[in-house]
C-alpha positions as CSV (number, residue, x, y, z in Angstrom):
1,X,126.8,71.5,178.2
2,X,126.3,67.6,177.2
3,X,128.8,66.4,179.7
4,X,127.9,69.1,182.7
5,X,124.4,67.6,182.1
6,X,126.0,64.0,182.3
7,X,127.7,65.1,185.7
8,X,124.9,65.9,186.8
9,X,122.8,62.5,186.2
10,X,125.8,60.5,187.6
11,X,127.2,62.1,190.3
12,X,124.0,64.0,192.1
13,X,122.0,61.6,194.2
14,X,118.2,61.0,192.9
15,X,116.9,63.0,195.8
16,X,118.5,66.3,195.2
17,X,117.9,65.8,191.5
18,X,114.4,65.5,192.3
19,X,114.4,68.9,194.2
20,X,116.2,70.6,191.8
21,X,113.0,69.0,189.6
22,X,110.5,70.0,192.2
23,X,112.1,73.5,191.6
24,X,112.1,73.8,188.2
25,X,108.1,72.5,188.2
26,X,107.6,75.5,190.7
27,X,109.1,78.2,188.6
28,X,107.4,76.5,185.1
29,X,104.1,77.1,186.4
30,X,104.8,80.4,188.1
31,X,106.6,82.6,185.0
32,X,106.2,80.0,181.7
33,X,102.4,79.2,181.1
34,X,102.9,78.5,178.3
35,X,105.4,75.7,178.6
36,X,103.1,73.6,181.3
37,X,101.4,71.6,178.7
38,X,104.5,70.4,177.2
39,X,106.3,69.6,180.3
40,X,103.8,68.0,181.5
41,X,103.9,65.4,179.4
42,X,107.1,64.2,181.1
43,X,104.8,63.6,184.5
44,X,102.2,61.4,182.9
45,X,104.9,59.6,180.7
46,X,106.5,58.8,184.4
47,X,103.4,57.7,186.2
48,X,102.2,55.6,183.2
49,X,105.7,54.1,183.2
50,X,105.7,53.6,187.2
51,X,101.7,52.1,186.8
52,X,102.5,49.9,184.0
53,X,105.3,48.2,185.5
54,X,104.2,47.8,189.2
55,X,102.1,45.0,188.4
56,X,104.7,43.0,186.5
57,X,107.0,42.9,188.8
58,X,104.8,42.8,191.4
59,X,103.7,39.4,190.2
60,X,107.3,37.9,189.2
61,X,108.8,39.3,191.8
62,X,106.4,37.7,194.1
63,X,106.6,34.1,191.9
64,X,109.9,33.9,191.9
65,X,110.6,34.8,195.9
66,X,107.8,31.7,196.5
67,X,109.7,29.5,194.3
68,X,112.4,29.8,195.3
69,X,112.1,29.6,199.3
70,X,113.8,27.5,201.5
71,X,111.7,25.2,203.5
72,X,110.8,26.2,206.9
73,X,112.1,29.9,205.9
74,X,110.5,32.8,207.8
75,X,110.1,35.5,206.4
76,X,108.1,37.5,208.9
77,X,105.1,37.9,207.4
78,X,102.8,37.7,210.8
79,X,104.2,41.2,212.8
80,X,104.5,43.1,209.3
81,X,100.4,42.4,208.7
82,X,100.0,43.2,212.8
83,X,102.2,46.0,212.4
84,X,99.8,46.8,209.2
85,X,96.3,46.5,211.0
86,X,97.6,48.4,214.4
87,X,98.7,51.5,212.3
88,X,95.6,52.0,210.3
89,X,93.5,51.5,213.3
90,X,95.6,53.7,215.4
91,X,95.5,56.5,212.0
92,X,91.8,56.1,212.4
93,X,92.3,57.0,215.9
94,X,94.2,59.8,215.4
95,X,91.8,61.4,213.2
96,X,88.8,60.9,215.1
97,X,90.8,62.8,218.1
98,X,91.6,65.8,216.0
99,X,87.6,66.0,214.6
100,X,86.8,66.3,218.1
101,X,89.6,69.1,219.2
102,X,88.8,70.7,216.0
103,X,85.1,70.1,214.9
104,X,85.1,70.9,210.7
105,X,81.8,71.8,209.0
106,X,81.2,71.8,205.4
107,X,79.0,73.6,203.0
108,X,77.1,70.9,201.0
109,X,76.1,72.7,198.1
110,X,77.7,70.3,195.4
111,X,76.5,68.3,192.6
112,X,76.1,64.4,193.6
113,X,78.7,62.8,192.2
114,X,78.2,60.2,189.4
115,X,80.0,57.3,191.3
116,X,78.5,54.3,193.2
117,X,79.6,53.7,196.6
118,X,79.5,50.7,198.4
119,X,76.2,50.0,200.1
120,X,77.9,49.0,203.3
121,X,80.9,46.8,205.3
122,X,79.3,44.0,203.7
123,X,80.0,45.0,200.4
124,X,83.1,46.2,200.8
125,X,84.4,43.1,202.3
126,X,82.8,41.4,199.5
127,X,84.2,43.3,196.9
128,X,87.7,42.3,198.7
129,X,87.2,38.6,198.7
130,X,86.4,38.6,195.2
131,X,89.7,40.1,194.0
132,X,91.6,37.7,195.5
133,X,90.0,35.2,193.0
134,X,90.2,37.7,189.8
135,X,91.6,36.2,186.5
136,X,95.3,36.5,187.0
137,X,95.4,38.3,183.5
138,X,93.0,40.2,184.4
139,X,94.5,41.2,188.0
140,X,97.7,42.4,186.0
141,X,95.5,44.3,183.3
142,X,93.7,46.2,186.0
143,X,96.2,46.3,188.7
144,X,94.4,44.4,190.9
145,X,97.2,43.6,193.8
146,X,95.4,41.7,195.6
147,X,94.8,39.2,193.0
148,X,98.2,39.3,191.4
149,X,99.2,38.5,194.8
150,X,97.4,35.2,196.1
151,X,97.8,34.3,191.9
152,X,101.6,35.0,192.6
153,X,101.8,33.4,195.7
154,X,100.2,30.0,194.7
155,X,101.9,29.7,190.9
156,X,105.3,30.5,192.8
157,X,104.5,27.4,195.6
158,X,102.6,24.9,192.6
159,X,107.2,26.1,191.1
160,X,108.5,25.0,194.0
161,X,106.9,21.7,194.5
162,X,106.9,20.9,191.0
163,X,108.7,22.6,188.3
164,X,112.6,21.8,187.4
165,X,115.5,24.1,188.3
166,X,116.0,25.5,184.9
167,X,112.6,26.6,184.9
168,X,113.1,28.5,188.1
169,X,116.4,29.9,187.1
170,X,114.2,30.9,184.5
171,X,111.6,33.4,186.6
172,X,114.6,34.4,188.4
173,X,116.1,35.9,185.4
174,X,113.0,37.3,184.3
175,X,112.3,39.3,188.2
176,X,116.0,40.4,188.0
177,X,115.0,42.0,184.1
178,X,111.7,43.7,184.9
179,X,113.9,45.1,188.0
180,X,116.4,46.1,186.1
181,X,113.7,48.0,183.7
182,X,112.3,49.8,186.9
183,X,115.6,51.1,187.6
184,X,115.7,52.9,184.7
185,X,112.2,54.1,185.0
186,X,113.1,55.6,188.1
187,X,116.4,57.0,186.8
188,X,113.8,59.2,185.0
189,X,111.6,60.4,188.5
190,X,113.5,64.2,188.2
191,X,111.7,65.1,184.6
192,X,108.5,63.3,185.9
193,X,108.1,65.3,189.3
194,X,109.2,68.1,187.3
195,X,106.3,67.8,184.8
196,X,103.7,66.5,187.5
197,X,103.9,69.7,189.5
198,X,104.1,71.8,186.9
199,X,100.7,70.7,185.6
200,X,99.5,70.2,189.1
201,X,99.7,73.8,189.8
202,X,99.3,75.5,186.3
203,X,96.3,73.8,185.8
204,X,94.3,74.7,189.1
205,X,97.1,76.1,191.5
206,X,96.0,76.2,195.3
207,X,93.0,78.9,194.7
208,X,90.3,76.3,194.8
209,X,91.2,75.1,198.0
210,X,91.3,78.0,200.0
211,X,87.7,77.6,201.0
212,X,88.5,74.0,202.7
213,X,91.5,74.9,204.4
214,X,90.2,74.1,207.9
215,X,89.3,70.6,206.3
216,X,92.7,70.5,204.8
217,X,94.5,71.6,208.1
218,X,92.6,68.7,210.4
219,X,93.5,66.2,207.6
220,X,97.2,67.2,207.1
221,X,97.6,67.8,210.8
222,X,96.4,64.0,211.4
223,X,98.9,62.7,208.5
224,X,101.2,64.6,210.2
225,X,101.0,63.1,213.6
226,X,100.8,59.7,212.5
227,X,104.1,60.4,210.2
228,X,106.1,62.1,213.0
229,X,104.8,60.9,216.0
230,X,102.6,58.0,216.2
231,X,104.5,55.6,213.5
232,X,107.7,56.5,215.2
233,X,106.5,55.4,218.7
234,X,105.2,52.0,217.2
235,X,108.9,51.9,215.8
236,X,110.9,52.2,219.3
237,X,107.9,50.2,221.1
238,X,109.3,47.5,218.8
239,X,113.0,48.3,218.4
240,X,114.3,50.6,221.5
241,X,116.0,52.4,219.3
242,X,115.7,56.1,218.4
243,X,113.6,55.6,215.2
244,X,113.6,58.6,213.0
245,X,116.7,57.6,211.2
246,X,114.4,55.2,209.3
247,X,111.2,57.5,209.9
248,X,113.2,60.2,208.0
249,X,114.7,57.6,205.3
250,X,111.2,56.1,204.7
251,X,109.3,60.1,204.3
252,X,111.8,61.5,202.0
253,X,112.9,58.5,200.2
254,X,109.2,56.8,199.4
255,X,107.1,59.6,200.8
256,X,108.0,62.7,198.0
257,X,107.6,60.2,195.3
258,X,104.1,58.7,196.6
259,X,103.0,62.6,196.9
260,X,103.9,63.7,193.5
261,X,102.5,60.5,192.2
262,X,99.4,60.1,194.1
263,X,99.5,56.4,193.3
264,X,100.8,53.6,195.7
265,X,100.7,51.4,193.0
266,X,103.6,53.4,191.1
267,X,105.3,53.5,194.4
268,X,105.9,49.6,194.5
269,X,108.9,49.9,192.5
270,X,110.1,53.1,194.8
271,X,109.2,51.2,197.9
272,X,111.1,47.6,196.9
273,X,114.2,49.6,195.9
274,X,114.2,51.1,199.4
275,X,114.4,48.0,200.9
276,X,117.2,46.8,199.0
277,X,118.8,49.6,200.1
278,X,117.6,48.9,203.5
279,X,119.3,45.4,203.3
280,X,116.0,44.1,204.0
281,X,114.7,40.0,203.3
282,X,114.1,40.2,199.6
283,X,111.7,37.0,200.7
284,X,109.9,39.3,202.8
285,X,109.4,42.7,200.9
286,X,108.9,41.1,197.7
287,X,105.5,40.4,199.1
288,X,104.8,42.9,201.9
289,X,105.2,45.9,199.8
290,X,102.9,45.2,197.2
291,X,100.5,43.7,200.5
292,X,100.4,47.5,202.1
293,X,100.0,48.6,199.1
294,X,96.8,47.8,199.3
295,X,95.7,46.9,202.9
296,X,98.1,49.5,204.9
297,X,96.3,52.6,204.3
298,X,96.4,54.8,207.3
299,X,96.0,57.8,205.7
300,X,92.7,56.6,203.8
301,X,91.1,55.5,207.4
302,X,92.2,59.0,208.7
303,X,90.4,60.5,205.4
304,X,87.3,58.3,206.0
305,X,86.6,59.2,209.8
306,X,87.7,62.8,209.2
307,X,85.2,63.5,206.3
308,X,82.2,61.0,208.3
309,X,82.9,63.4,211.2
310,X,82.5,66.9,209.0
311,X,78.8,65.5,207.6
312,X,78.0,64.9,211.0
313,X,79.0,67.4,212.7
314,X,77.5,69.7,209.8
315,X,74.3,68.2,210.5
316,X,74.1,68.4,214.2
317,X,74.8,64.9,214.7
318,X,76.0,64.2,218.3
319,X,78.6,61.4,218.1
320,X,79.6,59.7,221.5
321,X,82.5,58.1,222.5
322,X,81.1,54.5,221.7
323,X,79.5,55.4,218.5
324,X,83.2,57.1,217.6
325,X,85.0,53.7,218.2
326,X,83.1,52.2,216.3
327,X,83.8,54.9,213.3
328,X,87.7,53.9,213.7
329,X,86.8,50.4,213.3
330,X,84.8,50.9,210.2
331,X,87.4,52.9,208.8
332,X,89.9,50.5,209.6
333,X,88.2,47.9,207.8
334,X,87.0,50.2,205.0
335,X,90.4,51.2,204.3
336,X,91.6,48.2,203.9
337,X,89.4,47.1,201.6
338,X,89.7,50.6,199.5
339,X,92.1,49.1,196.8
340,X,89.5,47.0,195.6
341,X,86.9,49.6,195.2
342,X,86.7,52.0,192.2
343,X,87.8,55.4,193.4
344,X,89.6,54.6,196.4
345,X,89.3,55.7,200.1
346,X,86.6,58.8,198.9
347,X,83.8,56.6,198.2
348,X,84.3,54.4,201.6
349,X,83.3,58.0,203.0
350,X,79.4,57.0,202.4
351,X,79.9,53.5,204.5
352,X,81.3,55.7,207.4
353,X,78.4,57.8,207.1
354,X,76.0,55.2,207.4
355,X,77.1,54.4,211.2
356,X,75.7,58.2,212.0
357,X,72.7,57.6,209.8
358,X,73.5,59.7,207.5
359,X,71.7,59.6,203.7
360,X,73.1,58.8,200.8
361,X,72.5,61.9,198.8
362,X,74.2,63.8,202.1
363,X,77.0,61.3,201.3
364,X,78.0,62.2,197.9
365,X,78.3,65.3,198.6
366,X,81.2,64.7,201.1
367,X,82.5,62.8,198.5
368,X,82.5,65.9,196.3
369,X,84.5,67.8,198.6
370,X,87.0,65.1,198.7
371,X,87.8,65.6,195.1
372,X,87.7,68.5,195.5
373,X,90.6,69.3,197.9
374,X,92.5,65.7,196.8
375,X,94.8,68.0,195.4
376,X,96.6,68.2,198.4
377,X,94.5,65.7,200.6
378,X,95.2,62.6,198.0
379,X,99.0,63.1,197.2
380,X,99.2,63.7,201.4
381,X,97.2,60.6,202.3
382,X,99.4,58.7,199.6
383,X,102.7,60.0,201.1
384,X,101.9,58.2,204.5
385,X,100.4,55.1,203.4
386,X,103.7,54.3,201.0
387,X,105.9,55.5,203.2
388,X,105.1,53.4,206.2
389,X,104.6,50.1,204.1
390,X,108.4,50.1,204.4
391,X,109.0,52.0,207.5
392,X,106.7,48.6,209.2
393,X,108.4,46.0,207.2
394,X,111.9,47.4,207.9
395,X,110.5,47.5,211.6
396,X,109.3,43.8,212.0
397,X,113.0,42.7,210.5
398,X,114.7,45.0,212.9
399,X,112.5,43.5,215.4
400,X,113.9,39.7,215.0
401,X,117.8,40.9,214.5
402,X,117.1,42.9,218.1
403,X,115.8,39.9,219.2
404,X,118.7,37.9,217.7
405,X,121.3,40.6,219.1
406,X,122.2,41.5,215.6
407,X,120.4,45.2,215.1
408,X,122.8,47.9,214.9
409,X,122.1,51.8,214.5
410,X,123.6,51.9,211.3
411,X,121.4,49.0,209.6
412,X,118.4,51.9,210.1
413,X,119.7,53.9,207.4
414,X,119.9,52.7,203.5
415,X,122.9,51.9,201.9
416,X,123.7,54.7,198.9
């Protein structure tokens, strides 16, 4: 048994241990009750693990890439960040599109919500420039990734310029340890999907969203599209290659974890290991990862003009083509700024709201819904935003070797 069990660890690829996982989960929940609490102790055990150990290596991984880079090194920052902005906005667009094919109303009937939103753009952007000057311990503490980033960033350059080479051999020992923990972290991933959807759907199952499942259809459906068909055309715009080689590396290889996790933070390590596997600029992804982490959120901007677009609509609201464009903007901007805001993309609903004039109290309620059907809507949203953090950093380094004459077919699909 011990050494069929070994076999089985060694010789089956992660993926198909985490559907046998996925499976096991499914039948937990569906015939052993009883058992759900105990295995799904193995899920939060995994995501505390995964959370934990983002920001760590996040922030050496990061020191250690600054310190030790070459002078006048690119490493191809400026497309990934356009590459960032132009798929959130064109998410956003995406959404809005499907609201108006398939106009959603909502029964507001729930209890406001104890959270605070932000009062508007303003505050938002705000809120964003002042995690970018958080305490560095305090960034780490609260995985704050903006702040562990520019704190990364600018320790690793003050290393370059002026510490000795021992003491950079040092950090590079240290990244290359807390990697190595990861690694085994995610050697675990079968037991800790097992465990999450287990507990995901013993607990509350799919009954409570059967009420929302028009909601739930306009938002998958725009997750969808951007996944399949939108992020894919960026791709070949950029490469003039066929691109779902990578499109279909970057789903099943980042996406399942991100939707069983629900966390893009826990998916930093998933996401970097990718990468590697991609053969990708260590320079480079060692930084953009953790960077979309938190500013490439096209799923939250597709969430935020979706839900604005319900209240509206269940209010009567008329929303014209200029006033819609302007939604997509907000919700650009809004989820890009939704890492720094308690609660995530939900509560930048109420700024998106406040373009149609739309109260507060009205607000909230949306909001309420939005937990309510995050069952499937959060882990979805999360999927697409982790996923294409490396499908558009793998795409701006393809970009320069086509440009080079260096890009071949093969470099599209990770390395086992």
């Amino acid at each position: 048994m011990f050494s069929l069990v070994k076999n089985f660890v060694c010789k089956v690829s992660l993926i198909k241990q985490i559907i046998v996982g996925l499976i096991v989960g499914f039948l937990i929940a569906g015939f052993w009750q009883s058992a759900v609490p105990v295995v799904a102790v193995f899920g939060d055990l995994f995501v505390r693990a995964l959370k934990s150990v983002a920001p760590v290596l996040v922030f050496f991984l990061v020191m250690n890439a600054m310190a030790s880079k070459k002078e006048g090194q690119n490493t191809n920052m400026k497309p990934v960040i356009v590459l960032y902005i132009l798929g959130t906005f064109f998410a956003s667009l995406v959404g809005v599109t499907l609201s108006f094919l398939f106009p959603t109303t909502l029964s507001l009937q729930i209890a406001n919500a104890e959270v605070s939103p932000p009062s508007g753009i303003i505050e938002v952007l705000h809120n964003l420039l002042l995690s970018l000057v958080d305490n560095p311990v305090n960034a780490i503490l609260h995985a704050n990734f903006i702040g562990i980033l520019v704190w990364a960033i600018v320790l690793g350059l003050a290393l370059r310029t002026c510490g000795k080479e021992s003491t950079k051999v040092f950090f590079a020992d240290v990244a290359e340890t807390v990697t190595k923990v990861v690694g085994w972290i995610i050697r675990f991933a079968p037991l800790g999907i097992m465990g999450l959807v287990a507990d995901a759907i013993g607990r509350s199952g799919f009954s409570a969203l059967v009420g929302y499942a028009h909601l739930l259809a306009v938002l998958i459906g725009a997750y969808a599209i951007v996944a399949l068909v939108m992020n894919p055309a960026i791709v070949y715009m950029y490469l003039r290659k066929n691109p779902y080689p990578l499109v279909w590396a970057t789903i099943a290889q980042s996406g399942i974890y991100a939707f069983f996790t629900r966390s893009s933070a826990a998916n930093i390590p998933v996401n970097l290991k990718l990468c590697e596997r991609l053969g990708l600029d260590p320079d480079m992804y060692s930084i953009s990862i953790p960077l979309g982490s938190a500013v490439n959120m096209a799923g939250a901007s597709i969430t935020i003009a979706v839900l604005a677009l319900a209240a509206a609509n269940t209010l009567g609201i008329a929303v014209d083509l200029p006033t819609a464009l302007l939604l997509c903007i907000v919700s650009t901007v809004g989820a890009c700024g939704a890492s720094g805001v308690a609660g995530g993309s939900l509560l930048l609903i109420p700024v998106a709201c406040a373009s149609f004039g739309i109260s507060n109290d009205i607000a909230m309620q949306v909001v309420g819904v939005g937990f309510i059907i995050s069952v499937l809507e959060d882990s979805s949203e999360t999927a697409l935003n982790s996923s294409s953090d490396v499908l558009f950093t793998a795409t701006a380094e393809f970009a320069q070797r086509r440009k080079n004459g260096t890009l071949k077919a093969e470099d599209m699909v990770p390395k086992n």
